[in-house]
C-alpha positions as CSV (number, residue, x, y, z in Angstrom):
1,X,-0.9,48.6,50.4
2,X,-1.2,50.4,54.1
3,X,0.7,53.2,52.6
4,X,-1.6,53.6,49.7
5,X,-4.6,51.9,50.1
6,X,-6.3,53.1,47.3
7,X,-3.9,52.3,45.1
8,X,-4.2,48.8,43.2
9,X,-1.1,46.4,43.0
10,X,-0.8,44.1,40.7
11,X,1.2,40.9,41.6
12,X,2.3,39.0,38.3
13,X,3.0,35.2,39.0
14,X,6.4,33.7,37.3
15,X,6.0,33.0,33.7
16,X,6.1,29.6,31.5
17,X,9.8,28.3,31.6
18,X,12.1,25.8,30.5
19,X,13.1,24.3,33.4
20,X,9.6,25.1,35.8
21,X,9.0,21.7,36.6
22,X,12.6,20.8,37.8
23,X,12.7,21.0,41.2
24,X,15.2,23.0,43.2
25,X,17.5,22.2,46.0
26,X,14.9,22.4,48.0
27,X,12.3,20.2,46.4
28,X,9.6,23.1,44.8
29,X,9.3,23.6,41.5
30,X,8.4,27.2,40.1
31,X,4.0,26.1,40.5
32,X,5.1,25.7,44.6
33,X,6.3,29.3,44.6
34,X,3.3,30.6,41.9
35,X,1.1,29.0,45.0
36,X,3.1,30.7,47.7
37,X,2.9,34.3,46.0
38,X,-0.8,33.8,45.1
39,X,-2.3,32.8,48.3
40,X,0.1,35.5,50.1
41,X,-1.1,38.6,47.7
42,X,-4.5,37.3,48.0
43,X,-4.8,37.6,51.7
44,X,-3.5,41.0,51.1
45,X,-6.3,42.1,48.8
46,X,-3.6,42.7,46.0
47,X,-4.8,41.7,42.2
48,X,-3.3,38.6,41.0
49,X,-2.2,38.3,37.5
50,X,-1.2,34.3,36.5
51,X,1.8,34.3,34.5
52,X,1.5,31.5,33.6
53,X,-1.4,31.6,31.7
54,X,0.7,33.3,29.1
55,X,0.7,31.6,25.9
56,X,4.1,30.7,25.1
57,X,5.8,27.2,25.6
58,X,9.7,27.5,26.2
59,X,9.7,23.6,24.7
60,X,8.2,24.5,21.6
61,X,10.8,25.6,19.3
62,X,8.7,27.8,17.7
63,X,7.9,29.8,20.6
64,X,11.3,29.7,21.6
65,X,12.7,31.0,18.5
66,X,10.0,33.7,18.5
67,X,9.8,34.7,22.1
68,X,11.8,33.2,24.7
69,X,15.3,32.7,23.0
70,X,16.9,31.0,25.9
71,X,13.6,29.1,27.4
72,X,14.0,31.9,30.2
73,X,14.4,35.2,28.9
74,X,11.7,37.0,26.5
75,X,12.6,38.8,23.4
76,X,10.4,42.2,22.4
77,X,8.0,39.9,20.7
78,X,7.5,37.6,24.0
79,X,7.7,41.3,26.1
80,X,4.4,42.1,24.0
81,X,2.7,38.7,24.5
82,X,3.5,39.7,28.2
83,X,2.0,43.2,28.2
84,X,-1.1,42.1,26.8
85,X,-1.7,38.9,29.0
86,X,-1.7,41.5,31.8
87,X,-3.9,44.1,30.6
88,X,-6.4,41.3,29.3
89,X,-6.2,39.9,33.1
90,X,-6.3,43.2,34.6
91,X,-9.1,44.1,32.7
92,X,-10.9,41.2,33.5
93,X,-10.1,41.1,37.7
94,X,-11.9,44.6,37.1
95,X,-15.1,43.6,36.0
């Protein structure tokens, strides 16, 4: 941002996942580090798009066969719900 400071940068937060409420070796879970990356890019002035707001559940097994094959990775069809989650929250931060 001090390089270009009229530039916007978007921070996406981790999307929905399989395994986002299993704590690491550490004790977080993916929401500690959605916090973490939040409150940091705020305080930066950076636009803050929530991931996890997309809507696609890696349990479902309809979403997963349709989007997120593994419960990790998205397919072209999840990449799309992706693309337009942003642009729907980047359009909106600009209003």
């Amino acid at each position: 941002k001090a390089n270009h400071p009229n530039e916007e940068i978007i921070v996406v937060l981790p999307f929905p996942r399989l395994n986002e409420n299993q704590p690491n070796e550490k004790g977080y879970i993916l929401n500690d580090y959605r916090d973490a990356v939040r409150y940091k890019a705020e305080k930066l002035g950076l636009m803050v798009v929530d991931g996890s707001k997309l809507s696609i559940n890696p349990s479902n097994e309809s979403d997963k066969e349709n989007y997120i094959f593994d419960g990790v990775h998205f397919n072209e069809d999840g990449q799309k719900k992706i693309a337009e989650l942003i642009y729907s929250e980047y359009t909106n931060l600009k209003k």
